[in-house]
N, C-alpha and C positions, 0 to 999 in steps of 0.2 A: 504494500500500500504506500503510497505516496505521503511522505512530510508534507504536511499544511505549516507554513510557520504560525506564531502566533502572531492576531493580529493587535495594532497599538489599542489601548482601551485609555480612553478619558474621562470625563467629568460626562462629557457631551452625548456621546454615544454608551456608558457606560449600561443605561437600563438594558438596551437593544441587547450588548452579551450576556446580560445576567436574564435573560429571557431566551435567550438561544443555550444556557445550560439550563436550561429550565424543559427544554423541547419545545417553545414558542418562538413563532416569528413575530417581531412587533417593527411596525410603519408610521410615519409621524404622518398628523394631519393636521393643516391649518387653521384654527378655528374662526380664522376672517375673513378668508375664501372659499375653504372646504376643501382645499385638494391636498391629493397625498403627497410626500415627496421620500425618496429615499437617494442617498446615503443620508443617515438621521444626522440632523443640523438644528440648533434651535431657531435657527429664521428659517422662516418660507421663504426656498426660493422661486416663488412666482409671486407674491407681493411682498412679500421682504418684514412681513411684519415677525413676531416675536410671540404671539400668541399659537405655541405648534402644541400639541398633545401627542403622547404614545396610543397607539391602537394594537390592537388584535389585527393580524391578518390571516384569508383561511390559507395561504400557504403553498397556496395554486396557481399555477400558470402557464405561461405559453413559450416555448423558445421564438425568440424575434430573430437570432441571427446567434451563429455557432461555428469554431472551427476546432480540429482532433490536431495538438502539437505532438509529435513523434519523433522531430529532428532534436537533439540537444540538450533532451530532459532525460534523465534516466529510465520514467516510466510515461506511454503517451498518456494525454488526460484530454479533456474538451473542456475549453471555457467558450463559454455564451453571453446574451445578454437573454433574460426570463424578464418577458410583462406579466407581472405579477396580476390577477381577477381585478386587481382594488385597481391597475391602470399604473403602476410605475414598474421601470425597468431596473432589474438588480443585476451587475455582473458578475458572474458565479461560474461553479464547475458542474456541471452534468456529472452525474456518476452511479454508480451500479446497474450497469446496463452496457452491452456490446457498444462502445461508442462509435461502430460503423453504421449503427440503426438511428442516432440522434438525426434527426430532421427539423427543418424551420416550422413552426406549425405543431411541432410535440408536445402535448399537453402533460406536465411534469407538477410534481409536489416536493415538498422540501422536505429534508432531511439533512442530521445537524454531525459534521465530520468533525472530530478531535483532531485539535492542533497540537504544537511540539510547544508543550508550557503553559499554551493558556486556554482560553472559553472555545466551546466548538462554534464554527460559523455556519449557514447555510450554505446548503447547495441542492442541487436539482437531482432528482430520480423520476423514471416514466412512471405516469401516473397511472 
């Protein structure tokens, strides 16, 4: 299996891992606009305000666009970007599944891979 490093954890993003050891995926939502944004940030950025909230997401999604690295890494993997149900895009790794079968249009669910030292992140499995 492939090293995940760990990834940096702040003040900012901090709920976001302590919910992904949890087995949760959680999405910020804007409470002045409504819309969701990820990577978790305390401003919206589409109106820039300051009022964001953590949310429940169901954790579902779609591959928007995916490629299989095999040149350079010791083991291949596929990173994608996944539209997540809720409408925002996370870039992540496809995983447990023949990555010759990942397709744009693959409708995948998260599941949460242990990193080397810290919190497990999301990534993508066929749903």
């Amino acid at each position: 299996m492939r090293k995940i490093p760990a990834p940096s954890v702040n003040a900012e993003n901090k709920p976001f891992f302590d919910a992904a050891s949890q087995g949760k995926l959680l999405i910020k939502k804007c409470r002045s606009c409504g819309e969701f944004h990820h990577y978790p940030r305390a401003i919206c950025p589409h109106c820039f305000s300051g009022e964001t909230e953590w949310r429940d997401a169901k954790g579902t999604g779609t591959v928007y666009t995916c490629s299989v690295l095999r040149r350079g890494v010791p083991e291949p993997y596929c990173i994608a970007y996944v539209t997540l149900d809720e409408g925002v895009s996370m870039l992540t790794n496809i995983v447990d599944c023949d990555l010759d079968a990942v397709k744009i249009g693959m409708r995948v669910k998260v599941v949460f891979q242990p990193t080397d030292g810290g919190p497990p992140v999301p990534m993508f499995a066929p749903a």
